[in-house]
C-alpha positions in Angstrom: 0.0 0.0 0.0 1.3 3.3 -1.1 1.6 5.6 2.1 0.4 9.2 2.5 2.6 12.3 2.2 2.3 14.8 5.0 2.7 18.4 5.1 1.6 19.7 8.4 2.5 22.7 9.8 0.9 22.1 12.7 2.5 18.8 13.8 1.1 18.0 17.0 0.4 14.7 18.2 -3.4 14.5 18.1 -3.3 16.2 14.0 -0.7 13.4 13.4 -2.2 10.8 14.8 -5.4 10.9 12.6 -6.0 8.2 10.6 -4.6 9.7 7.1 -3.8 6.2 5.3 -8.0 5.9 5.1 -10.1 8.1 2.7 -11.9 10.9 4.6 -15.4 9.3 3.9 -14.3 6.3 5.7 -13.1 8.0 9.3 -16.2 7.0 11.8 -16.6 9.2 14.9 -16.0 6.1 17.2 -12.8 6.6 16.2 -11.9 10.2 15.4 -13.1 13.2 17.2 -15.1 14.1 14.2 -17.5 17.4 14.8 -20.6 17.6 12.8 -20.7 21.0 11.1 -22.8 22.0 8.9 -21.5 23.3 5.7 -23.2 24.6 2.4 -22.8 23.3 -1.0 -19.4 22.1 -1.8 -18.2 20.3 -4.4 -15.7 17.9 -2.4 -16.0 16.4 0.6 -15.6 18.4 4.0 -15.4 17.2 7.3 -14.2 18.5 11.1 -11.8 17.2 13.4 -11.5 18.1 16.6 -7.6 17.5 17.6 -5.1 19.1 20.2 -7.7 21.4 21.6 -8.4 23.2 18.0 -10.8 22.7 15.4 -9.6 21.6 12.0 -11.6 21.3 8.7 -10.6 19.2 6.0 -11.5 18.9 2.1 -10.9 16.2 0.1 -10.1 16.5 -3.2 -7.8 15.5 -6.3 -4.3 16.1 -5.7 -3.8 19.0 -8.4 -6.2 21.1 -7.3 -5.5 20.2 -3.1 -2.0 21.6 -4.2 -3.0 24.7 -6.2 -5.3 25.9 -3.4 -2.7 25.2 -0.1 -0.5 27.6 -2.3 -3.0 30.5 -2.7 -3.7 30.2 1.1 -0.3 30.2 1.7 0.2 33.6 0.1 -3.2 35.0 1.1 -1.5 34.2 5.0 1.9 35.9 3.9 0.0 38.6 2.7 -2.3 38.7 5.8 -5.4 38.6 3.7 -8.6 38.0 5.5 -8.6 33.7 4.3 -8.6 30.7 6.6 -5.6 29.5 7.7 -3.5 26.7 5.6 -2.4 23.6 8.0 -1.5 20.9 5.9 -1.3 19.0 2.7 -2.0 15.1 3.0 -1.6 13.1 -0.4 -3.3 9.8 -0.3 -1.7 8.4 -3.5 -3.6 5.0 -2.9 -6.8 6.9 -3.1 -5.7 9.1 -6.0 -6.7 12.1 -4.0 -5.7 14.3 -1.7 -6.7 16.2 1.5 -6.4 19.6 2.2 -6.1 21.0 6.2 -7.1 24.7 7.5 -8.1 25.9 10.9 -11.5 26.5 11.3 -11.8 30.0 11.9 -13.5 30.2 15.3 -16.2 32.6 15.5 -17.2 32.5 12.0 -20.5 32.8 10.6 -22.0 31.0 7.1 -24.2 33.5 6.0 -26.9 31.2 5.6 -27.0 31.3 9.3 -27.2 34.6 9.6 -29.5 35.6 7.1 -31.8 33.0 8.6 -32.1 35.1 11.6 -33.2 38.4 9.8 -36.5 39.1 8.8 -37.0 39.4 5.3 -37.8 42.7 5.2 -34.3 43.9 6.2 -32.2 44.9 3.7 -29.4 47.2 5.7 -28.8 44.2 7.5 -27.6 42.3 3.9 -25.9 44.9 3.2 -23.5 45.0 5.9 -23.1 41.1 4.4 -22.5 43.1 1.1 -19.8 45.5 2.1 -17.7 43.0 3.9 -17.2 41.0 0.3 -17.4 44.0 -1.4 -14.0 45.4 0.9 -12.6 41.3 0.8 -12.5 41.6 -3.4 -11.1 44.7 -3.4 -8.4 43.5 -0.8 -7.7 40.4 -3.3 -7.4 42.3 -6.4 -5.0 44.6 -4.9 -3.0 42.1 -4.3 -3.7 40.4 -7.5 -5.4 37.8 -6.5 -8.4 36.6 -8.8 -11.0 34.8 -6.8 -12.8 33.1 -10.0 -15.7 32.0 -7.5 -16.5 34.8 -5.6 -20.0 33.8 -3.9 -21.5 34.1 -0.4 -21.1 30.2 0.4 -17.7 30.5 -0.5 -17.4 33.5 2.7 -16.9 33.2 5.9 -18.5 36.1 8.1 -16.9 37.4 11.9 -18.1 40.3 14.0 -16.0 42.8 13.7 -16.8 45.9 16.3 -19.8 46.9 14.4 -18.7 45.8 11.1 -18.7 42.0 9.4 -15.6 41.6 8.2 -15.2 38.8 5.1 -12.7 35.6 4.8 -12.5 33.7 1.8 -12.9 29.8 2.4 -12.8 28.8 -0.6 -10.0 29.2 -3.4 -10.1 26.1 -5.2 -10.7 28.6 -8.7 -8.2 31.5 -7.4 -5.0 32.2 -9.5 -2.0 35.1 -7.9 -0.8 37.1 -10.4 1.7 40.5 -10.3 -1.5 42.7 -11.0 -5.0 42.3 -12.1 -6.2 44.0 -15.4 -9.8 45.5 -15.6 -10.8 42.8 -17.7 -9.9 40.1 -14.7 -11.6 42.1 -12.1 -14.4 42.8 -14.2 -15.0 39.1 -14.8 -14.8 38.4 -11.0 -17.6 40.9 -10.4 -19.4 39.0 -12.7 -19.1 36.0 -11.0 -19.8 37.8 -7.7 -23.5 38.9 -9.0 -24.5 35.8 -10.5 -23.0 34.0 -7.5 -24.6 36.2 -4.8 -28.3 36.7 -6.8 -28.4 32.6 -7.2 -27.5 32.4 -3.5 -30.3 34.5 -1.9 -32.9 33.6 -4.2 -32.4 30.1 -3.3 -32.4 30.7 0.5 -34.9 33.1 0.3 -37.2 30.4 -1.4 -35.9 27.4 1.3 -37.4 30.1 3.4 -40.6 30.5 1.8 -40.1 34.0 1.7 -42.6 35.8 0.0 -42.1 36.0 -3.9 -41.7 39.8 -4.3 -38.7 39.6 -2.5 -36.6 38.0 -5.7 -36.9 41.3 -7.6 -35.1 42.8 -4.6 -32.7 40.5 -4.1 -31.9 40.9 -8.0 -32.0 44.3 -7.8 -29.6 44.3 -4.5 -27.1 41.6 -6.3 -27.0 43.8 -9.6 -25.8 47.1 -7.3 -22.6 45.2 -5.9 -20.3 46.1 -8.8 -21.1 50.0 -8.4 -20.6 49.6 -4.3 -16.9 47.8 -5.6 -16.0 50.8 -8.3 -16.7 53.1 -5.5 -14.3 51.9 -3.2 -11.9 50.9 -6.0 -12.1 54.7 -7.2 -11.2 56.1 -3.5 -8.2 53.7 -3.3 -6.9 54.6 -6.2 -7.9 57.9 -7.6 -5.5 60.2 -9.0 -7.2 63.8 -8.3 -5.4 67.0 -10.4 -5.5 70.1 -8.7 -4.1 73.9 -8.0 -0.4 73.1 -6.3 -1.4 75.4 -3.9 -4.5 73.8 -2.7 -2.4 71.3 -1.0 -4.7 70.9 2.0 -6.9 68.4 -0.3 -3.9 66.2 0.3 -4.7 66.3 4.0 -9.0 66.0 3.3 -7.7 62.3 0.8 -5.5 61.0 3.6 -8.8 61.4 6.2 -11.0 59.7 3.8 -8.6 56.7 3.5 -8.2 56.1 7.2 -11.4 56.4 7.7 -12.1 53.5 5.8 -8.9 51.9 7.7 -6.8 52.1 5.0 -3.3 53.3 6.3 -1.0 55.8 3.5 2.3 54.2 2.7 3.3 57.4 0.5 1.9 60.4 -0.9 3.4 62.0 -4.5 2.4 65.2 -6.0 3.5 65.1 -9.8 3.3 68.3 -11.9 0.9 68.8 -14.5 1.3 71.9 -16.3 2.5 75.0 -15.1 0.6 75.7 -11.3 -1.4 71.7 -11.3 -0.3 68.7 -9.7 -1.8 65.0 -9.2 -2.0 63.5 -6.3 -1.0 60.0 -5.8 -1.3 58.0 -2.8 0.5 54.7 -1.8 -2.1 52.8 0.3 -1.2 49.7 2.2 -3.5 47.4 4.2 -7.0 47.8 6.2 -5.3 48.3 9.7 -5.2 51.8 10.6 -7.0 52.3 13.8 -5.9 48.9 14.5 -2.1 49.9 14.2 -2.9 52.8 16.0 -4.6 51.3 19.1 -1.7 48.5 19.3 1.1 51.2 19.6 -0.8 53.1 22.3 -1.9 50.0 24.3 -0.5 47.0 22.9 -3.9 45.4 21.8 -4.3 43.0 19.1 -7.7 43.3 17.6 -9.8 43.4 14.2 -10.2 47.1 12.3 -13.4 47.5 13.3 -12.9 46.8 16.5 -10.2 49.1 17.0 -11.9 52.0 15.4 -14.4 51.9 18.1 -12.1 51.0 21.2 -10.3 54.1 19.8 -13.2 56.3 19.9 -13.6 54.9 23.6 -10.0 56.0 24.9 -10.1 59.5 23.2 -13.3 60.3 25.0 -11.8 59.1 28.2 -8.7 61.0 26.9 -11.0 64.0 26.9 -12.2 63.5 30.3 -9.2 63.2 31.9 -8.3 66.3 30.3 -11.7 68.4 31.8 -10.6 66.9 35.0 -7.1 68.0 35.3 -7.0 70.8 34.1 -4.0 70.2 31.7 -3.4 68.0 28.1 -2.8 64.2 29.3 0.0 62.6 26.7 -2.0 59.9 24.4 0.4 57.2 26.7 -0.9 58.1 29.3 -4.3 58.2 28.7 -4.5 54.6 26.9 -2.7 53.2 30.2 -5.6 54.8 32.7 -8.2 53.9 30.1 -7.2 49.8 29.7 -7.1 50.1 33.8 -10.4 52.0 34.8 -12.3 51.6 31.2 -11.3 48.3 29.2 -10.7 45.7 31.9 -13.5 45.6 33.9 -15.3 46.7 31.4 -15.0 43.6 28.9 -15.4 41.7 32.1 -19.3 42.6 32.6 -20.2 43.2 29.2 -18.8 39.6 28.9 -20.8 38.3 31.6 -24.0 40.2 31.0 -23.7 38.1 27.3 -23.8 34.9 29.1 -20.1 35.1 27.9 -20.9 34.7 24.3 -18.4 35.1 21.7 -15.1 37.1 22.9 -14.8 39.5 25.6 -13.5 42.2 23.5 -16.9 42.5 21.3 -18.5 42.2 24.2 -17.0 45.4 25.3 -17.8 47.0 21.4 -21.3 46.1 22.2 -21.8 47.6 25.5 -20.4 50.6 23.9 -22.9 50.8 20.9 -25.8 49.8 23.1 -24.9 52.7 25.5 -24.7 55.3 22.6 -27.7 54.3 21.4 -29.7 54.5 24.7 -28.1 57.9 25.1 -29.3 59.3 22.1 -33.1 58.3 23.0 -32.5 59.4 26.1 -30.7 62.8 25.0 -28.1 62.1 28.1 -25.3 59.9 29.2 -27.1 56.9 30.9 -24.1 55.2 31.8 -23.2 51.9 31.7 -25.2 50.2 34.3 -28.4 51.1 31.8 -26.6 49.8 28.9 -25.5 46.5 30.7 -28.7 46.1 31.7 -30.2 46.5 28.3 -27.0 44.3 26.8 -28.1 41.3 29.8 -31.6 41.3 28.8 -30.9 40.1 25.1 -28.6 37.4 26.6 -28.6 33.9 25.4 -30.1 31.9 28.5 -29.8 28.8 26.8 -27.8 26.7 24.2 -31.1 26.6 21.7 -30.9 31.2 22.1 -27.4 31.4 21.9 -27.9 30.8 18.3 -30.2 33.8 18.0 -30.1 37.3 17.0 -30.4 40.0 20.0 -31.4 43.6 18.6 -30.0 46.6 19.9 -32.6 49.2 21.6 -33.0 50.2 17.4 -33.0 47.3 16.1 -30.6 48.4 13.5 -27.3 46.6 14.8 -27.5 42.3 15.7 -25.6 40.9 18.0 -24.7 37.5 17.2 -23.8 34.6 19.7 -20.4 33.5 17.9 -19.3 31.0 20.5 -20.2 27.6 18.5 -19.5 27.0 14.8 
């Protein structure tokens, strides 16, 4: 019997000791930690393993393309793309296949999961799906990555501070080249609609979602290449103006970290006798998360930053009212992870039943508290927001899979503590 080739570079003992000489539809649960996860349509098979303490998912499939896609994660993890994580590369060459290993990527969502939890008559809620693939394309293409399946069961979803921020999962079709042309990017968008518009109307019928909602959904799939060009267009715009209104550099630099985008390098080329363009060297989506790890040393997703930001400057601001005198940012972000952060991720945490991580927990307390403050036109304070962040707790394991409102409505909360 020929034996399998590993590549694992996770080699502990519980991965290695799998059974990797059988084919994957043959491993019974009686004898490997096998999870049942749901997954949507795939075209190989997928299955989880629960080894060392860490969920693993596994694909089987032939050998050229296993190979093919465990390269194009690998670079998507160099380039520290939002992807799921390559572990290993088994080839069963008695079996003529091959299976490929990533790390399930805890806290994820399938968006069948979450659309099932929103009414139907919801559509900012989709679009928040929208803008996260909308922001992962344009992340791929700018790195030249061409996705050639771009579709919603092919994404994996994660709360990101008030955000959902987009992984691909899949990249069986993809193919890494230097740079993209128009004509590849304009194919992938293609893909995208017909991917996405085939995806919701078929959930919205397993639904039974009332028929006038197809049009919609059409109509909301059709609108996702204009949402990309937008966001394509601020990346990568080249304005011309009056070499002395150089304070539009300033106004193009705020508009690009307010997306999160952080400015490598800013040129100003001549053009003509008193014009100039302006070009701008933008690298990757982490900003205020760059920032907020500098200041405090804090690891987190963009989103999350850009509110836990918005957090320390207003306590930043206090201290400031209270003494008097201007309180160095280093200062500031030390009293704040002391008197604001810690005990505050502790309760939100606990008031959630301590679903999902503590850290959104915190991002949630802080929406919830905004949002009460504004009906109220006052502070409340956080013992009215905890209060209100407790009530939509998950009390058991059947509600931790539902969606808790905010006061508005407008924002979910989603228990992401089980796959």
């Amino acid at each position: 019997m020929a034996l399998p080739e590993l590549v694992l570079r996770a080699p502990c003992p519980g991965l290695l000791a799998l059974p990797w000489e059988l084919p994957l539809a043959e491993w019974q649960a009686t004898e490997v930690p096998l999870r049942d996860i749901a997954v949507g349509p795939s075209r190989h098979l997928v299955r989880f393993v629960e080894a060392d303490g860490e969920l693993w998912a596994l694909k089987d499939m032939p050998e050229r393309i296993a190979r093919r896609e465990y390269g194009v994660l690998r670079f998507l993890e160099e380039e520290c793309l939002p992807a799921v994580r390559p572990a290993g590369l088994v080839l069963q060459p008695e079996h003529d296949t091959a299976l490929l290993v990533t790390r399930y990527l805890q806290g994820s969502w399938q968006y069948r999961r979450l659309i099932m939890r929103l009414p139907p008559n919801q559509p900012r809620q989709r679009a928040r799906l929208f803008d996260g693939m909308i922001s992962l394309l344009v992340d791929l293409h700018r790195n030249g990555v061409f996705w050639g399946d771009c579709s919603l069961a092919n994404t994996l979803f994660m709360r990101d501070g008030q955000t959902l921020q987009a992984y691909l999962v899949d990249a069986e079709t993809s193919e890494i080249h230097a740079e993209l042309s128009d004509g590849q990017r304009e194919h992938d968008l293609t893909i995208m609609v017909e991917n996405v518009a085939a995806g919701m109307i078929d959930l919205a019928t397993r639904l039974e979602r009332p028929p006038e909602i197809i049009p919609q959904l059409i109509d909301e799939a059709n609108a996702l290449p204009d949402r990309y060009r937008a966001l394509w267009d601020v990346l990568h715009a080249a304005p011309v103006f009056a070499f002395g209104d150089r304070y539009r550099i300033e106004g193009t630099i705020r508009e690009l970290n307010d997306l999160g985008f952080a400015v490598d390098e800013v040129s100003l080329q001549p053009v003509g006798e008193d014009r100039a363009r302006l070009q701008v060297a933008v690298g990757d989506r982490n900003f205020h998360g760059d920032q907020l790890r500098k200041l405090t040393g804090l690891d987190v997703g963009e989103g999350q930053a850009r509110v836990l930001l918005g957090d320390l400057r207003a306590h930043q601001e206090w201290m400031c009212r209270r003494t008097g005198a201007e309180v160095p940012d280093r200062v500031a972000a030390r009293s704040w992870l002391d008197t604001c952060l810690t005990p505050g991720t502790r309760t939100a945490h606990e008031a959630l039943g301590r679903a999902g991580s503590d850290v959104q927990a915190y991002c949630d307390l802080l929406e919830v508290r905004w949002l009460l403050s504004e009906r109220a036109g006052r502070d409340v304070g956080n013992a009215a927001a905890l209060a209100e962040l407790g009530a939509s707790a998950p009390t058991d394991s059947a509600a931790k899979t539902a969606v808790a409102d905010t006061p508005t409505g407008q924002i979910p909360r989603f228990s992401d503590d089980e796959p």
